[in-house]
ZAMARGU-4260 file (C-alpha; in steps of 0.2 Angstrom, whole numbers, plus 5000, padded with zeros to 4 digits):
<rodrens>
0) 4906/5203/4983 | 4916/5213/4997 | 4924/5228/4988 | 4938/5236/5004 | 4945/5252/4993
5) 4960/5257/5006 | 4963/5277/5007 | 4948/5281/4999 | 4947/5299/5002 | 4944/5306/4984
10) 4942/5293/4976 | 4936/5298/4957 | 4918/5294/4952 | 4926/5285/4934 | 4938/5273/4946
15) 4920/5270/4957 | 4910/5268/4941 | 4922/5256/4935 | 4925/5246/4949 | 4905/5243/4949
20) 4904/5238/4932 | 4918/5226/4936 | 4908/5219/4949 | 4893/5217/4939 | 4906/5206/4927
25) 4913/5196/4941 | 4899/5191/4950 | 4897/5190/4969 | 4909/5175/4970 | 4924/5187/4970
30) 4930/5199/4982 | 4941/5214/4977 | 4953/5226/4986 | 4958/5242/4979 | 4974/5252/4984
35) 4978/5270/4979 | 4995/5269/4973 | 5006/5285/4963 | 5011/5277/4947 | 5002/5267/4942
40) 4985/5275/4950 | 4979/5259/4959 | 4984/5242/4963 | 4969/5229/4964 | 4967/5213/4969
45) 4956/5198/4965 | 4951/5183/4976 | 4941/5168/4972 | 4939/5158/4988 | 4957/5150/4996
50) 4965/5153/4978 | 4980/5166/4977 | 4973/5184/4972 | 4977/5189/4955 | 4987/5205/4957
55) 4983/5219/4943 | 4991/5236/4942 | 4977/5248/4937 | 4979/5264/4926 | 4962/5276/4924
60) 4961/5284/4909 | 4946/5296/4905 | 4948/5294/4887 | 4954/5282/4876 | 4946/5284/4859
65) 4960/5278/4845 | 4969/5262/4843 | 4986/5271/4845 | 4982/5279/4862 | 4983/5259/4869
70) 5002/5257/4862 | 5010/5269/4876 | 4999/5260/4889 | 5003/5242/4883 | 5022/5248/4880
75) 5022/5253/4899 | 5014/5239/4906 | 5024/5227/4896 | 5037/5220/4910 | 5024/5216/4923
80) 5019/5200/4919 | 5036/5194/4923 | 5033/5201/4942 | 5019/5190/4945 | 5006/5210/4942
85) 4994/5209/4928 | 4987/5227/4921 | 4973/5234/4921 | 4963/5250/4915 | 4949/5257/4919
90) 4940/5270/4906 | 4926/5279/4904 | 4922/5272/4886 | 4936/5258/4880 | 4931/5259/4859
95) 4933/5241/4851 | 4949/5244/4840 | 4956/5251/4857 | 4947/5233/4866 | 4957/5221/4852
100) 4975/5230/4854 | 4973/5227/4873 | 4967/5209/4871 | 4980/5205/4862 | 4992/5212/4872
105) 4986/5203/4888 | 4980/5219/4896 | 4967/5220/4905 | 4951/5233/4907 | 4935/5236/4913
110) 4926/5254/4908 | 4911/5262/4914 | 4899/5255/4901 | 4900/5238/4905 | 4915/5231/4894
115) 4927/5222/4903 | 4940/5211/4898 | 4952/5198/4912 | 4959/5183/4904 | 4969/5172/4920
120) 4960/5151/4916 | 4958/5144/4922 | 4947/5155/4937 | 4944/5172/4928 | 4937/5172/4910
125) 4929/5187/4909 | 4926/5197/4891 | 4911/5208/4887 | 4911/5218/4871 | 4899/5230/4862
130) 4894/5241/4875 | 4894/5260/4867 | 4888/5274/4879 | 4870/5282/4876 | 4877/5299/4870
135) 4892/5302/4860 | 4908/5309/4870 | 4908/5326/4869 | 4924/5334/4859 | 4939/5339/4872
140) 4939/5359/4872 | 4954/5368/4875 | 4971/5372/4864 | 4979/5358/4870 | 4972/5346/4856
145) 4971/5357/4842 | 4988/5361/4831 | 4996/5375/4837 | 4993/5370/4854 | 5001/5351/4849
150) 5016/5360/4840 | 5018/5368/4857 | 5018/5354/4868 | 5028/5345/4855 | 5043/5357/4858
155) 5039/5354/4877 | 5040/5336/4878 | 5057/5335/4867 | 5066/5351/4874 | 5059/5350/4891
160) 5073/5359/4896 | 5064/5376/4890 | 5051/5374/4903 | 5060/5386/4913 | 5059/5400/4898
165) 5050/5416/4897 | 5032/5411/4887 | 5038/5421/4874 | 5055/5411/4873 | 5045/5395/4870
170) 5034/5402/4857 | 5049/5408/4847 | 5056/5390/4851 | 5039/5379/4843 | 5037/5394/4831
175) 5017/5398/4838 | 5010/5414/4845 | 5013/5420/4859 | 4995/5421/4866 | 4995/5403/4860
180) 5009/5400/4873 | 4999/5408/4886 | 4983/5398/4883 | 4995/5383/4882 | 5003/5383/4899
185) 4986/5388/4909 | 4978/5373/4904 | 4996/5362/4906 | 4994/5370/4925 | 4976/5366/4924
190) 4977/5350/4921 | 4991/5347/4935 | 5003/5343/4917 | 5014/5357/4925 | 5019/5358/4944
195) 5029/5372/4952 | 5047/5368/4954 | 5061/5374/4965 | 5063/5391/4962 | 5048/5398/4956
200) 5052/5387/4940 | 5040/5375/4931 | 5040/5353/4928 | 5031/5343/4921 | 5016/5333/4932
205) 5009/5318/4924 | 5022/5315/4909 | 5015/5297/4904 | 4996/5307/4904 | 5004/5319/4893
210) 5013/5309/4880 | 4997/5300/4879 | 4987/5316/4875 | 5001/5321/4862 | 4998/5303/4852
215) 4980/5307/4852 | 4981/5322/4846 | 4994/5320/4833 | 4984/5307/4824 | 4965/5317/4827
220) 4972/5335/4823 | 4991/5340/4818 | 4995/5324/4806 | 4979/5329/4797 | 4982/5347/4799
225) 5000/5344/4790 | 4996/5331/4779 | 5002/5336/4761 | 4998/5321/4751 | 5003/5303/4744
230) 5012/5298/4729 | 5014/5283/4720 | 5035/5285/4714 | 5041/5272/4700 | 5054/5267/4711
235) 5047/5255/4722 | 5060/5252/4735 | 5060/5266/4749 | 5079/5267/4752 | 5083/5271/4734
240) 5067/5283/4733 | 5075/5290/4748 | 5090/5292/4740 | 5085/5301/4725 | 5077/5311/4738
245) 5092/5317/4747 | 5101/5322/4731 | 5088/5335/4727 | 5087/5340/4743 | 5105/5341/4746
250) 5112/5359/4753 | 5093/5362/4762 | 5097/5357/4780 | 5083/5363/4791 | 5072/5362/4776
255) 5067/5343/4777 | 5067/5326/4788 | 5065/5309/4790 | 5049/5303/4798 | 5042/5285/4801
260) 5046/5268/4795 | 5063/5274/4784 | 5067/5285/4802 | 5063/5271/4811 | 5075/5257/4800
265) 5090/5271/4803 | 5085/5270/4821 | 5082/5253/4825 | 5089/5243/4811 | 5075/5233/4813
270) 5060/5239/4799 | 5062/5237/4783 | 5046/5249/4778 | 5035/5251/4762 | 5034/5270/4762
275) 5043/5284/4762 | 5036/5297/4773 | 5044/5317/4772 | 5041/5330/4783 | 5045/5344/4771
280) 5045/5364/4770 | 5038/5374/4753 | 5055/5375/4748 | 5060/5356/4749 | 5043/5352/4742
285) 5046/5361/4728 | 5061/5353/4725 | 5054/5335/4724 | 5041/5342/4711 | 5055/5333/4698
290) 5052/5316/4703 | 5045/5302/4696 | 5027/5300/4705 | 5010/5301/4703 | 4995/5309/4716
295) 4990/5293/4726 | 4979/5294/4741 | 4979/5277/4743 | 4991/5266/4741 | 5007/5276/4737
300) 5023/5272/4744 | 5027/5294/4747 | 5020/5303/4760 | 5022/5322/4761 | 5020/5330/4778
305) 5022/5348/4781 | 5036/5352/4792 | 5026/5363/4806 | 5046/5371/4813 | 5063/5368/4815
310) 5057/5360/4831 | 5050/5345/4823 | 5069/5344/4815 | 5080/5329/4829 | 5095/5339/4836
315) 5107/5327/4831 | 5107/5314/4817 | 5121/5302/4814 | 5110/5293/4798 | 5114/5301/4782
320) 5099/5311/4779 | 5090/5324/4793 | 5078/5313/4806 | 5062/5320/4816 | 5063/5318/4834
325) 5061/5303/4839 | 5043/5306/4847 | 5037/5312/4829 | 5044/5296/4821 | 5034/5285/4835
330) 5020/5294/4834 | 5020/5291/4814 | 5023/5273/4816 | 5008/5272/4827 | 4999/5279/4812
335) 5005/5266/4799 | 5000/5253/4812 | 5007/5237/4806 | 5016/5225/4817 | 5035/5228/4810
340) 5029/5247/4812 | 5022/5243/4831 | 5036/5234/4834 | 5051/5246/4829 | 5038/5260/4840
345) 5040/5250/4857 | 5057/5252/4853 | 5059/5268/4851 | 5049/5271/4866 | 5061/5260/4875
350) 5077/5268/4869 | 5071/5287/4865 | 5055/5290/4878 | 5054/5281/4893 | 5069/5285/4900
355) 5063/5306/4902 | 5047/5295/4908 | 5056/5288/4920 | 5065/5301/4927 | 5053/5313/4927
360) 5059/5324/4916
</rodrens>
């Protein structure tokens, strides 16, 4: 196989690795060129004798350890089957539930253990599962990933217009420390998550990296971190549970939101959910200690979240009860994981998240 990588200068050793495990996969029948692109990171393409290549836009991604890490790539890569580009991403380590949500969305991968996955018949049928490095992947240090740093970059991403605060402005704001802030931002500029903007001011680098890292972390460390329990209620239908809710609650604005499905059905008008979940403060909590439900870990249709700051709280809400933002109520329906719940997600990621993506906000 005749690999021709164009501008290689600096070309990663996880792209490298990838691209030989792919080759491995392929066979010596195939010839392969590699572009450096911006976004996405690469465009590759396939030949097989005189037969058109097979065009793939290629994302590299160093770690993609959870199911709902694969929704923000697969809801970006969505519209480019219809301009004749396939996508591809390659991994250090793709684990099988991330491996299934691909496959069935017609994305592509390879990663640097040997899986690899390229659908196109009648030509390329390529799919290799099971391989699972020799030593575990070492936990990402840094506060980043933990839940004051997440609460932090939370307030970042849905108020990016703070960026140019004082650090102790954007504490106060997400309601952490302010030597929190400070480890926050060195590793944002670090990482190249924050660039230098006109006038000595700050922006954000790789947004679509950064949301992904946010997903990840809200489902490995802050959703855990805030989770308060679940309850079976005796009312089984969430809008009238949500109801009875809201009359308790009423006069505590600032106290309580909407998060998930029942956010999402106000959003979309699409989802018709199971569950209730609540983002709720002690005082709120306490109020709903009146209501009809029993302890449940399992299969109860409540779900109490603690609300982490006023931050978590949407701006505005035009529903008839208080909403999280809308990246807390995507990241929550990535959680509950269903197909109504991953479908109302792509839509909120459409409406609500791409367009800062986009622009580069």
């Amino acid at each position: 196989m005749n690999i021709d990588i164009l501008k290689n200068e600096g070309e990663d050793i996880l792209t490298a690795a990838c691209l030989g495990k792919l080759r491995q996969a392929l066979g010596s029948n195939f010839s392969i060129r590699l572009k450096r692109r911006g976004a996405p990171d690469h465009e590759l393409e396939l030949w097989l004798g005189d037969k058109p290549p097979l065009k793939l836009a290629v994302e590299v991604k160093r770690r993609i350890v959870s199911r709902n890490q694969a929704f923000p790539i697969i809801h970006r890569f969505r519209d480019l089957p219809c301009h004749g580009v396939g996508a591809l991403v390659f991994s250090d380590w793709i684990a099988e539930s991330v491996a299934e949500e691909f496959r069935k969305a017609g994305v592509f991968f390879a990663d640097a253990e040997g899986n690899a996955f390229i659908r196109k018949p009648p030509w390329i049928l390529v799919d290799i599962r099971g391989k699972k490095p020799m030593r575990p992947l070492k936990a990402e240090p840094g506060r980043l990933i933990e839940p004051a740093g997440l609460k932090a970059l939370h307030y970042l991403l849905t108020r990016p217009e703070v960026l140019g605060q004082s650090l102790r402005a954007i504490g106060e704001g997400a309601e952490v420390s302010l030597g929190t802030v400070h480890l926050v931002m060195k590793e944002l500029w670090r990482g190249q998550w924050l660039l230098p903007a006109r006038g000595g001011g700050r922006r954000f680098g790789n947004l679509n990296g950064l949301l992904e890292l946010f997903i990840r972390g809200y489902g490995l460390k802050l959703r855990p971190a805030c989770l308060l329990g679940r309850y079976r209620h005796q009312e089984r239908l969430p809008a009238n549970i949500l109801k009875g809710f809201s009359r308790r609650l009423e006069g505590l604005e600032g106290h309580w939101a909407v998060t998930g499905g029942m956010a999402a059905r106000e959003i979309t008008h699409h989802l018709e959910p199971d569950t209730v979940a609540l983002l709720v403060d002690e005082q709120s909590r306490t109020k709903l200690e009146g209501e009809p439900m029993l302890r449940d870990e399992e299969g109860g249709n409540v779900v109490f979240l603690r609300l982490f700051g006023s931050a978590a709280i949407a701006g505005q809400s035009k529903g008839p009860w208080p909403m999280a933002t809308p990246l807390l109520v995507y990241a929550e329906l990535l959680e509950a994981g269903g197909a109504r719940d991953l479908e109302a997600a792509r839509m909120i990621y459409e409406r609500f998240l791409e367009p800062g993506l986009s622009h580069g906000t």
